[in-house]
N, C-alpha and C positions, 0 to 999 in steps of 0.2 A: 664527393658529391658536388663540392665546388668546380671543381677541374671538367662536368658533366655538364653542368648552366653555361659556364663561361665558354665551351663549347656548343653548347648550342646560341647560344644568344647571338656568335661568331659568324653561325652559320647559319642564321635567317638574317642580320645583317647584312653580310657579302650576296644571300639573294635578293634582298632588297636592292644592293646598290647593281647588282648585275639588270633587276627586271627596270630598276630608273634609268639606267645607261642606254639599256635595248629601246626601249619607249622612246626616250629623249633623240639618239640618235638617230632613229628609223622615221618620229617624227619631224625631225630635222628633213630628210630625205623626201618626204610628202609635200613638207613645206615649200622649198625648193621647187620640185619636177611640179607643182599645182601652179605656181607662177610660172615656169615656164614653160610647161607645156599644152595644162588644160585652158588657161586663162586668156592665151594667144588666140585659139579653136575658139573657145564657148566665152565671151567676154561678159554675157547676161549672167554667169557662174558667181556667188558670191564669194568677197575676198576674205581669208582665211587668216589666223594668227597663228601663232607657231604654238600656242597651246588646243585649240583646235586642231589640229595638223597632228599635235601627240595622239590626242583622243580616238581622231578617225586613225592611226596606225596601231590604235590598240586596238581597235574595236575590228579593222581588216584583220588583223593578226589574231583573233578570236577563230577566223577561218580556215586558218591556215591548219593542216594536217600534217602532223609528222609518220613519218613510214616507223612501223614499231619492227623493228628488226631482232632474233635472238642469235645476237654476238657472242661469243665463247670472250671473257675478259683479256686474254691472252692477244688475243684477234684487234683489240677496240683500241682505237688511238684516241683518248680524252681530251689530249691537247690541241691536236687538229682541229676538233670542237668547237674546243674555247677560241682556237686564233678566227676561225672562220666567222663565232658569231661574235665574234672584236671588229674584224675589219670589213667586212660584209657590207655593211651599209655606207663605209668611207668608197670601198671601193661601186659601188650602185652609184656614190654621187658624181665620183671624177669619171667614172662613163658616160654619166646624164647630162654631165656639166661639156663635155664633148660633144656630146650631140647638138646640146643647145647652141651651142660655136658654131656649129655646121648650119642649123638651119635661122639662125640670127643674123 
């Protein structure tokens, strides 16, 4: 029974720390591309803090649709997954952060 909590308690923890990384990160990613992109265009646009910047990327990501696919287990690579929604928004920045070079 114990061995049963301590498992689960394990495993709303690590989604907790997975849904505050994704937030944090992605907010990170808004924060950023909103100074540099939107605020150059629309300077009348009000300025933003990076806990705003989390809020609006949770609240886009409310919209966001996942394609529900039925995978055979055998078929689904889990870890591809995981690394994609690890490095996804690192790599969003060092493209954005590129771009901004170019038109800076």
């Amino acid at each position: 029974m114990i061995e049963i909590l301590v498992t689960i308690i394990l495993i709303v923890v690590l989604l907790g720390i997975g849904v505050l990384y994704g937030a944090a990160s992605w907010g990170l990613v808004m924060y950023k591309f909103w100074y540099w992109f939107l605020l150059p265009v629309f300077p009348s646009l009000p300025h933003v803090t990076f806990a705003h910047a989390v809020g609006l990327a949770v609240f886009v990501g409310l919209f966001h649709t996942v394609q529900s696919q039925v995978i055979k287990k055998e078929y689904k690579d889990e870890t591809q997954g995981m690394v994609l929604a690890i490095i996804a928004p690192w790599v969003t920045l060092v493209f954005g952060w590129l771009i901004h070079l170019v038109i800076a």
